[in-house]
C-alpha atoms as a printed R data frame, in Angstrom:
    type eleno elety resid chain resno       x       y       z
1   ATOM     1    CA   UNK     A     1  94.430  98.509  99.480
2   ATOM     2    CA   UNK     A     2  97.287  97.426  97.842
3   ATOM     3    CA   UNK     A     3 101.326  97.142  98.929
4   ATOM     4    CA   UNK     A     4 101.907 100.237  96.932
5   ATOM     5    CA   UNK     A     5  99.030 102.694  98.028
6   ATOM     6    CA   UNK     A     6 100.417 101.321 101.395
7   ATOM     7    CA   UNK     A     7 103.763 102.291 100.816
8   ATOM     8    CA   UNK     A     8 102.364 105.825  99.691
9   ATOM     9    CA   UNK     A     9 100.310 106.367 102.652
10  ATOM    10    CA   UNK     A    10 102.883 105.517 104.910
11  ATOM    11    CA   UNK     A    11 106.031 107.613 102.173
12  ATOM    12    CA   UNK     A    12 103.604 110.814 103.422
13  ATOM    13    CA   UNK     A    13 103.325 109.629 107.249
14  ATOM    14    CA   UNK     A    14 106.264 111.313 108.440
15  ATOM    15    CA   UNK     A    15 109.310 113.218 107.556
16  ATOM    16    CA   UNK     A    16 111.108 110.112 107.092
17  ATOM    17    CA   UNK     A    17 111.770 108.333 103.751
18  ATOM    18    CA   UNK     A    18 111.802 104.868 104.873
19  ATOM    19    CA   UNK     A    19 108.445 102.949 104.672
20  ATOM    20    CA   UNK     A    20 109.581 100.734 107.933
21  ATOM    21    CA   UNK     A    21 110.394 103.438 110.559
22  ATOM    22    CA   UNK     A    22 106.982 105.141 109.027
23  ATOM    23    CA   UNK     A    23 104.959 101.715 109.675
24  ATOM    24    CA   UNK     A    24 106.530 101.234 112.987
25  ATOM    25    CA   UNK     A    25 105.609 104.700 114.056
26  ATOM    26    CA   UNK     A    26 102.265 104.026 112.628
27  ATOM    27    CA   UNK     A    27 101.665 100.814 114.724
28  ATOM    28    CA   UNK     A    28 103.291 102.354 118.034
29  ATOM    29    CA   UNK     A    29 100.695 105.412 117.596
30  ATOM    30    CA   UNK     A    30  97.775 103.739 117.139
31  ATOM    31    CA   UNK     A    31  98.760 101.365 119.755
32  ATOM    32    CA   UNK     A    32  99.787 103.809 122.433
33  ATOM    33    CA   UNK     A    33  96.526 105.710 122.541
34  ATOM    34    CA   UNK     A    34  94.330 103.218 124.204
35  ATOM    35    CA   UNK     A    35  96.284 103.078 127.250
36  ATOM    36    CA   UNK     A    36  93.501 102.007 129.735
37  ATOM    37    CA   UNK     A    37  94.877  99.386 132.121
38  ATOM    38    CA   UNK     A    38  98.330  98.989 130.523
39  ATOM    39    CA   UNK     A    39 101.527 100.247 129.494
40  ATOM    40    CA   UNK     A    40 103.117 100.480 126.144
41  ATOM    41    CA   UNK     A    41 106.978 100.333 125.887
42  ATOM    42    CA   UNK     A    42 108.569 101.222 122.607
43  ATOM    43    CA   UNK     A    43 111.713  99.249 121.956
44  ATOM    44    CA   UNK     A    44 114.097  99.661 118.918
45  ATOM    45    CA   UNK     A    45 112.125  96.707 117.336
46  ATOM    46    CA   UNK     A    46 109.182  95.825 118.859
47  ATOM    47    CA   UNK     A    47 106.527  97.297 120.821
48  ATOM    48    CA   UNK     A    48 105.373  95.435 124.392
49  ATOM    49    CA   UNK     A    49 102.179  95.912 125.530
50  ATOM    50    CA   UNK     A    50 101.887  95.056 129.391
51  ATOM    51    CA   UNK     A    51  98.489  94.819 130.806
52  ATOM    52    CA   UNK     A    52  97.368  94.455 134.107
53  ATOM    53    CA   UNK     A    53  95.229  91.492 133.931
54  ATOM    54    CA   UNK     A    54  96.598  89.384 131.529
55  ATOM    55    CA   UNK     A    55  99.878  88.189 129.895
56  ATOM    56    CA   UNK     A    56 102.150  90.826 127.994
57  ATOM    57    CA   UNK     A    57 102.243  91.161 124.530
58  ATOM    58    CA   UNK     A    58 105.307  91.680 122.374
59  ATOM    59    CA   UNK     A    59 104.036  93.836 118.583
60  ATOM    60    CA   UNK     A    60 106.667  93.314 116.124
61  ATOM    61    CA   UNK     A    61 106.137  95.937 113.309
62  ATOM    62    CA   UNK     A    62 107.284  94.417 109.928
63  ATOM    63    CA   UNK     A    63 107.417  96.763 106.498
64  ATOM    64    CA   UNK     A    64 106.543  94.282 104.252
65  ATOM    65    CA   UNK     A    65 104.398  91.999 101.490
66  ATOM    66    CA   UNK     A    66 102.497  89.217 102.530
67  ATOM    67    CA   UNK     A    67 100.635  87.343 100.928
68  ATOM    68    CA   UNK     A    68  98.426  84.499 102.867
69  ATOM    69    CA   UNK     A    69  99.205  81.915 100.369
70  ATOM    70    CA   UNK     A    70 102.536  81.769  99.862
71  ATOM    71    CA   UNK     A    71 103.970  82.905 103.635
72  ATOM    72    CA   UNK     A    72 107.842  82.444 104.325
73  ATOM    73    CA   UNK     A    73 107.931  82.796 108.063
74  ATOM    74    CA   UNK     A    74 111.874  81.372 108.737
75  ATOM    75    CA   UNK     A    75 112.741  84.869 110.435
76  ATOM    76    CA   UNK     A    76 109.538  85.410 112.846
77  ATOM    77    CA   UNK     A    77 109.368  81.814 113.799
78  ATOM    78    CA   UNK     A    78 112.928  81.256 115.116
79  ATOM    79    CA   UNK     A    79 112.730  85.146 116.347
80  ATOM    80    CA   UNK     A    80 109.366  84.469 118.391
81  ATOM    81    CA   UNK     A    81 110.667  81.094 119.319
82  ATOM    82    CA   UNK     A    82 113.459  82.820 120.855
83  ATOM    83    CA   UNK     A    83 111.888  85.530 123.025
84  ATOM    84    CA   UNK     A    84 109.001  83.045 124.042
85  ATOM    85    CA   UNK     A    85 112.460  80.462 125.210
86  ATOM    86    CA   UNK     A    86 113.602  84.044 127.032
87  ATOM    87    CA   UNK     A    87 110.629  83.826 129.549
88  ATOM    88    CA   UNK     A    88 109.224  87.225 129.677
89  ATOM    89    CA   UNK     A    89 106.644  87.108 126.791
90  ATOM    90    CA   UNK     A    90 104.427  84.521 125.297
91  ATOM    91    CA   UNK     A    91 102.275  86.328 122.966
92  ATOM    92    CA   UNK     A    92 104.314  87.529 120.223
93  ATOM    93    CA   UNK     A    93 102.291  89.210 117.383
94  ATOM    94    CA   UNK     A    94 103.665  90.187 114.035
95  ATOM    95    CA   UNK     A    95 102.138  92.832 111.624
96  ATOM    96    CA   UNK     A    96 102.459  93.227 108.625
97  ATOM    97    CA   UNK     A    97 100.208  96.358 106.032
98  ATOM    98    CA   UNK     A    98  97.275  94.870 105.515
99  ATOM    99    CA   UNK     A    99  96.448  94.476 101.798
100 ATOM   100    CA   UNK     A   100  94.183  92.381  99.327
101 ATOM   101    CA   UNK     A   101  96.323  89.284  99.664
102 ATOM   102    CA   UNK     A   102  97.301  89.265 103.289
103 ATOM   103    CA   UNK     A   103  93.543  91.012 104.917
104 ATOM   104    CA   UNK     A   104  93.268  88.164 108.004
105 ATOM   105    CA   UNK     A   105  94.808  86.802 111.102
106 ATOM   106    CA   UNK     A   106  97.007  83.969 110.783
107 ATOM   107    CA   UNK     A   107  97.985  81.661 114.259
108 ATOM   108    CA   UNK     A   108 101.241  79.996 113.919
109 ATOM   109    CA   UNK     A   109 101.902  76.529 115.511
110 ATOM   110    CA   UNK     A   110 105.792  75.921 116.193
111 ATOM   111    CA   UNK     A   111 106.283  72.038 117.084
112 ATOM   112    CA   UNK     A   112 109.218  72.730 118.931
113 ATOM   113    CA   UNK     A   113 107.392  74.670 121.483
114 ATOM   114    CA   UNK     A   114 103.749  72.384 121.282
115 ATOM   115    CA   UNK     A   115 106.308  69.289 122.313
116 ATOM   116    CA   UNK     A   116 107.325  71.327 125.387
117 ATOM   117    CA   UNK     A   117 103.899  72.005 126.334
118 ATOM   118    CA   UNK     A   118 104.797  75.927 125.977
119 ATOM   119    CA   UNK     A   119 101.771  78.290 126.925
120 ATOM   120    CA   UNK     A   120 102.303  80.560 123.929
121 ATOM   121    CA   UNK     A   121 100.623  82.593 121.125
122 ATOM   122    CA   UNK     A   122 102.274  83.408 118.108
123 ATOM   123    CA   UNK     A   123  99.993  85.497 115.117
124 ATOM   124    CA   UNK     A   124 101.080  87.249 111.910
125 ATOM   125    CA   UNK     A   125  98.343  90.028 111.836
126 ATOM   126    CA   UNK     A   126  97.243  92.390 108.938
127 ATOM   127    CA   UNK     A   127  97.607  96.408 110.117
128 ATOM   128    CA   UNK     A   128  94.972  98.365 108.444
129 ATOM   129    CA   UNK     A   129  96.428 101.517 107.590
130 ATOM   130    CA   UNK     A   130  92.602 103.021 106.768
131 ATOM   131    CA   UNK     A   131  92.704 105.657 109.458
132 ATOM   132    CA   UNK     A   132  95.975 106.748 107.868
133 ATOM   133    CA   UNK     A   133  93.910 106.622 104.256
134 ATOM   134    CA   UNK     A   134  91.191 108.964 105.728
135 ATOM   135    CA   UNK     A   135  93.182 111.646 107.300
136 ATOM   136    CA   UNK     A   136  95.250 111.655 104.007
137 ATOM   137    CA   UNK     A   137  91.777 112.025 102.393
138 ATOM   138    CA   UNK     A   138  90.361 114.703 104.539
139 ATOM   139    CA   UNK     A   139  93.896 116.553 104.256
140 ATOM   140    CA   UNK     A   140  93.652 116.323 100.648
141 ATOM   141    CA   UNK     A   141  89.272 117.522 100.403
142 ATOM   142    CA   UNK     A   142  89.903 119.709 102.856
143 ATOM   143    CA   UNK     A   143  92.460 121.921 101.044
């Protein structure tokens, strides 16, 4: 699926025009119905998932390109870097719309934090939106 078709899918979502409340939305949704053995807070930016076995998770929903070769990272690095330094999460996951380009996980390594001996997990992970895709396309058959 491509950036576009994603920004399509996600332009019909909701009522809303913008592509990165519709993502966000998207994410918190799909995240919030499997809510066996753990909670799901929505913030204004992220999403924390708290389970009750293992470490908490903080989903950052980002509305936009990647591409696996040619990743700029600046913002999320110094972002995660910063809650991980606050103490209350060390898994920090970043999505992005999956598309052709950008279609696998991707673990990020921050020396700062491997000098420190930090416990942490950082990934930039590709969302598929093809459950979105499939209710647009049963919508659409089905009329």
């Amino acid at each position: 699926m491509s950036f576009n078709e994603c920004e399509s899918l996600l332009s019909g979502y909701a009522l809303s025009n913008k592509p990165n409340k519709n993502f966000f939305d998207f994410v918190y949704a799909k995240i919030s119905r499997d809510t066996k053995n753990r909670a799901v807070d929505k913030n204004s930016d992220s999403i924390d998932i708290i389970p009750t076995r293992y470490d908490s998770i903080k989903v950052i929903p980002l509305y936009k390109q990647m591409d696996s070769k040619k990743l700029f990272l600046d913002f999320e690095v110094n972002k995660a870097v910063d809650i991980i330094n606050q103490g209350e999460f060390k898994n920090i996951y970043f999505v992005y719309p999956k598309n052709e380009n950008f279609n696998k996980h991707i673990e990020v390594k921050v020396p700062q934090l491997e000098e420190k001996n930090t416990d942490y997990l950082i990934k930039i992970i590709p969302y598929s939106l093809n459950s979105l895709k499939r209710k647009c396309d049963c919508k659409n058959s089905c009329c």
